[in-house]
N, C-alpha and C positions, 0 to 999 in steps of 0.2 A: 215726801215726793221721792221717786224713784229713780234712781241714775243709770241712764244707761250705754256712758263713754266707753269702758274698756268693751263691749259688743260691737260699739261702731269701731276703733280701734281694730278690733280682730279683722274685720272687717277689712278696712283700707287697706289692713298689712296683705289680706289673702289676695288683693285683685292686683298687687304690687306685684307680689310676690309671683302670681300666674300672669305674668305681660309679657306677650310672645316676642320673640326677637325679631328683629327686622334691618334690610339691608339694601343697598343700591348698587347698579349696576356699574362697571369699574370700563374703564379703557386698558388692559394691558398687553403684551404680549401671553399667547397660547400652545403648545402642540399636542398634538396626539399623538400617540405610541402605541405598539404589540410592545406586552410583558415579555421577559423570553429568563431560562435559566440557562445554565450552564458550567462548562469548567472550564478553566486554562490547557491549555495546551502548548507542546513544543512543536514547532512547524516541521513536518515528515516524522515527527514522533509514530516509531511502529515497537512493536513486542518481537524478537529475537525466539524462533524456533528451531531446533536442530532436525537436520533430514537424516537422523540415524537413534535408533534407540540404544542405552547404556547407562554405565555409570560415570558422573564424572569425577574424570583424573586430575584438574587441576582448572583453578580459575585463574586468569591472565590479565582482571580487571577489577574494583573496585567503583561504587559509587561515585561520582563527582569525575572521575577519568573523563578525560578528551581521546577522541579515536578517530582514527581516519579508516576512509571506507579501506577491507581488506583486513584490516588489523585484527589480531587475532583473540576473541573474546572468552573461551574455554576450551578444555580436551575433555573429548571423552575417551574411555579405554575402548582400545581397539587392536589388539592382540590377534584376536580373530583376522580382521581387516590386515594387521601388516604382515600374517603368514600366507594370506591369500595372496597378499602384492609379491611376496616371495617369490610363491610357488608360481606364479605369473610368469614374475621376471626371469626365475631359471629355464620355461619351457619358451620363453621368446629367444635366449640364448641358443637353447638347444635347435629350438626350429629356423635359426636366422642364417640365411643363404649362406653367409663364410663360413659357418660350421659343419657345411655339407657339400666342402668344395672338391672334399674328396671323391664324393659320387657323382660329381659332373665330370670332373678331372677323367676318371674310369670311364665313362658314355665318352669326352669329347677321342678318347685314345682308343674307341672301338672304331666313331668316327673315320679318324685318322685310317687308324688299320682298312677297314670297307674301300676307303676312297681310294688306297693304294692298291688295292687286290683288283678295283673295278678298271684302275689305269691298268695295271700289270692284264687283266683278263681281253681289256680293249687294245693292247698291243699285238696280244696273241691271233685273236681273231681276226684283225688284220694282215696278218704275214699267214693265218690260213686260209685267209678268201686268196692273197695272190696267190699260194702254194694251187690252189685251186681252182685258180685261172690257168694254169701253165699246167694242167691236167697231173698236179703232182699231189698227194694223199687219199683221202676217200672220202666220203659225203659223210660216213658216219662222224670223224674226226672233225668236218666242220661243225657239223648238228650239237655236237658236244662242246665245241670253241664257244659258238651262242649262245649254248644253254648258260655253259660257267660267267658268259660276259652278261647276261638277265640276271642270273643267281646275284652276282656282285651288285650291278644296281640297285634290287631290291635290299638288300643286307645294308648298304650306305643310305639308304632311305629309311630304311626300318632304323638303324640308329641312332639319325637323324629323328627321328620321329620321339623317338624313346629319350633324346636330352631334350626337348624340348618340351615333354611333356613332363621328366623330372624337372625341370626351371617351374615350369607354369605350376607346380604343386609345392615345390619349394619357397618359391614367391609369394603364393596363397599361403601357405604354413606359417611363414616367417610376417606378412602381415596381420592372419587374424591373431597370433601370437601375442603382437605388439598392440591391436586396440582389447587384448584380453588386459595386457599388463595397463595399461591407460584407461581402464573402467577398474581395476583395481586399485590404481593409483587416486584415481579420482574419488573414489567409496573412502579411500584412506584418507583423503583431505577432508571428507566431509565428515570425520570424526573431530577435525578442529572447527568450531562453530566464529565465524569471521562478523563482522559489522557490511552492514550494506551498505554505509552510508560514511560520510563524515559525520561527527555530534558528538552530544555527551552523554557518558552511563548514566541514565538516573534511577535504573533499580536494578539489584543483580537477584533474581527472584526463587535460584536454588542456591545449595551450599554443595561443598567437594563431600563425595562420597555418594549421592544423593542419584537415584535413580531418573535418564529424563527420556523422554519419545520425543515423534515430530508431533504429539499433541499439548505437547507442556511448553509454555514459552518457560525460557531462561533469563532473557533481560529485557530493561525498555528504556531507546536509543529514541533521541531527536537532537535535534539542532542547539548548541552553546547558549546562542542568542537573541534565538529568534521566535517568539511564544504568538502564538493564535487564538484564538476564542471560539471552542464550540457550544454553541448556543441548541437547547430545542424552545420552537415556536409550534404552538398549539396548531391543530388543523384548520380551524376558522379564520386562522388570521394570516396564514400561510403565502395566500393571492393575495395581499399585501406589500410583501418584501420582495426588496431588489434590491442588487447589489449599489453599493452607491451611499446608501443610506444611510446616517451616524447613530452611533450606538451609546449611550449613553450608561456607564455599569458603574457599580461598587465592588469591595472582595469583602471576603472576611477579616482577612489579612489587613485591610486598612480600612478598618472602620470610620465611617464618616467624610471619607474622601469619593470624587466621584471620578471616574474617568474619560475620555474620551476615546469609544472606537468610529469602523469603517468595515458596512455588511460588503464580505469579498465573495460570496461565492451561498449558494441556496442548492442545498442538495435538493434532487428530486424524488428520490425513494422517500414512502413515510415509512415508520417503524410501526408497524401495523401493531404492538403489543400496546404503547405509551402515545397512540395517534398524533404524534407529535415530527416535526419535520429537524432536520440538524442545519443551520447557518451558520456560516464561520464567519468571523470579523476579525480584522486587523487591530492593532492598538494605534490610536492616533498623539495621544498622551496616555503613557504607562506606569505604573509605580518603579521605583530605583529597584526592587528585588523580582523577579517570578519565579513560580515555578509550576511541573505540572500537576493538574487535578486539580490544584486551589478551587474554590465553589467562585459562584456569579451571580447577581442578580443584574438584570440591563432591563432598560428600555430604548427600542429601538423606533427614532422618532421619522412616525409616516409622513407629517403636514408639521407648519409651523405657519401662526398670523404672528404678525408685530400688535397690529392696532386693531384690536376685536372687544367687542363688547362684552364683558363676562360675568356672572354669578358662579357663587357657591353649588353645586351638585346637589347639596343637600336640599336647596331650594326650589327644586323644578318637582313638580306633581303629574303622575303617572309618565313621564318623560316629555310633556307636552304642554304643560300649565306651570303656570305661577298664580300665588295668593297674594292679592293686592291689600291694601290698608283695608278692604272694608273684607276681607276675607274672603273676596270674590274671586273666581279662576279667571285668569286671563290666560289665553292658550296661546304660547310664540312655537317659534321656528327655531331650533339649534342647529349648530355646525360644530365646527372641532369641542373632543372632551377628552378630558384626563383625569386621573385619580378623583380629585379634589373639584376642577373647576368645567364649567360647559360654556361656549360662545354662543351669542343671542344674534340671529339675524332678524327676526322679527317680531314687534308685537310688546318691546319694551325700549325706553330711550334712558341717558343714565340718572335724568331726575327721577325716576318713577323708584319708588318705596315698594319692596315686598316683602310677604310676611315669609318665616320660617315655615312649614308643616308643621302640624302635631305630630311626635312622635309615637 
């Protein structure tokens, strides 16, 4: 007679072994989230550009330095610049009204001279008009009294005319002179590259000797203490976020810890390259160290249930069904999802048994 246990055997073990997993509906808290990446940042954190091209002649700062706005961050050589401020400052001396008071001096003494010839000439012409009432000299000798007493007017006027018109050019000289020397002045300070801000250096990004324009930054300046989070959020998920919202991140830096932020602010411009939008957030709970560019991973939470009905993700069939004990579809209603899990509003209660999918 023939045995045939180890076939049944195999047997029992294969429909063991192929028993679909199965699971029931849970009560717990949920939320939903936009993924979003991003870096650290220092709040006003900008890149340091010089508005003069050259070489620089000296750095004034190291890494890790504290600086206040004004404070002076590098030279560049400007030799050129301080011979132009020179040549400035000598022709504002030369053309500055005291240095040419001698040629007013000379006008106000011609002045002078005209206004006494014009009195002395208006004396004369008086004692010849009465000479000339009392039928004493001749009409020529009047006609000639007038003429000299016109001639001197005009000569005290034209003088006049003539220091007034060297002041009005003097005046002009001696100003455009001075904002000549005050645009070289100023060309010359922007050969020292200054901080705009209060903060801290955190990169000095040329070295002395080293050639720079106003297209090369030289360093990147933000705030001691004060770090931001700029995040990008995909363009689908975009009409979602609003300021207000907590942000929930990791770094690399501390692995395994998670943080707490606060969405401050939703840019509106997309970066049409990465169709991605930039949101900043605040730190709400921060790590003891930061700093900038460290990497990010967050989730930025849109909704949140406390008491929601919930399965596994893995369990809902084409987004819309579940597999009951007998293999059958049963088609519910979800609400909030996240990685891992989906809320059931309809169509399952948490006695109800469902099967996994095949994979």
């Amino acid at each position: 007679m023939k045995r045939y246990f180890p076939f049944v055997f195999l047997l029992l073990l294969n429909a063991c072994t192929g028993k679909q997993e199965t699971t029931q509906p849970t009560v717990e808290a949920i939320t939903e989230s936009v993924y979003a990446s991003g870096v650290v940042k220092s709040r006003d954190q900008y890149q340091v550009f010089p508005t003069v091209s050259g070489i620089i002649q000296q750095l004034l700062v190291t890494e890790g330095d504290v600086v206040k706005k004004g404070d002076p961050l590098l030279k560049i050589d400007n030799e050129a610049a301080r011979l132009s401020t020179e040549n400035a400052r000598i022709a504002a001396e030369y053309s500055s009204v005291g240095a040419n008071t001698a040629k007013l001096s000379e006008l106000q003494e011609t002045i002078d001279l005209a206004r006494s010839k014009k009195q002395n000439d208006s004396l004369l012409l008086v004692r010849q008009r009465n000479l000339w009432a009392n039928k004493i000299g001749t009409r020529v000798e009047l006609e000639q009294r007038e003429l000299s007493y016109k001639n001197s007017v005009t000569a005290l006027q034209s003088a006049i005319l003539r220091y007034r018109d060297l002041k009005k050019q003097l005046d002009f000289a001696a100003k455009q002179s001075q904002k000549n020397l005050q645009i070289s002045e100023t060309v010359t300070g922007d050969y020292t590259v200054r901080s705009e801000t209060d903060g801290k250096v955190y990169s000095v990004l040329k070295e002395k000797g080293e050639m720079v324009s106003p297209q090369m930054p030289v360093a990147v300046i933000g705030a001691a203490n004060d770090f931001i989070l700029e995040l990008q959020v995909d363009e689908y998920d975009i009409a979602r976020i609003k300021p207000g919202q907590q942000v929930m991140l990791n770094l690399d830096s501390y692995k395994g810890q998670v943080f707490e932020a606060k969405v401050t602010k939703v840019n509106p411009a997309m970066n049409e390259r990465t169709r991605s939008f930039t949101v900043e957030a605040s730190f709400v709970t921060s790590p003891p160290a930061l700093y900038p560019n460290l990497t990010t991973e967050a989730n930025i939470v849109i909704r949140r249930k406390e008491n929601a009905l919930i399965i596994p993700r893995e369990y809902l069939v084409d987004g819309t069904y579940v597999l009951n004990e007998d293999n059958e579809k049963v088609q519910v209603k979800t609400g909030l999802k996240d990685y891992q899990k989906v809320e059931i509003l309809e169509g399952l209660t948490k006695e109800d048994v469902i099967v996994k999918p095949a994979q």
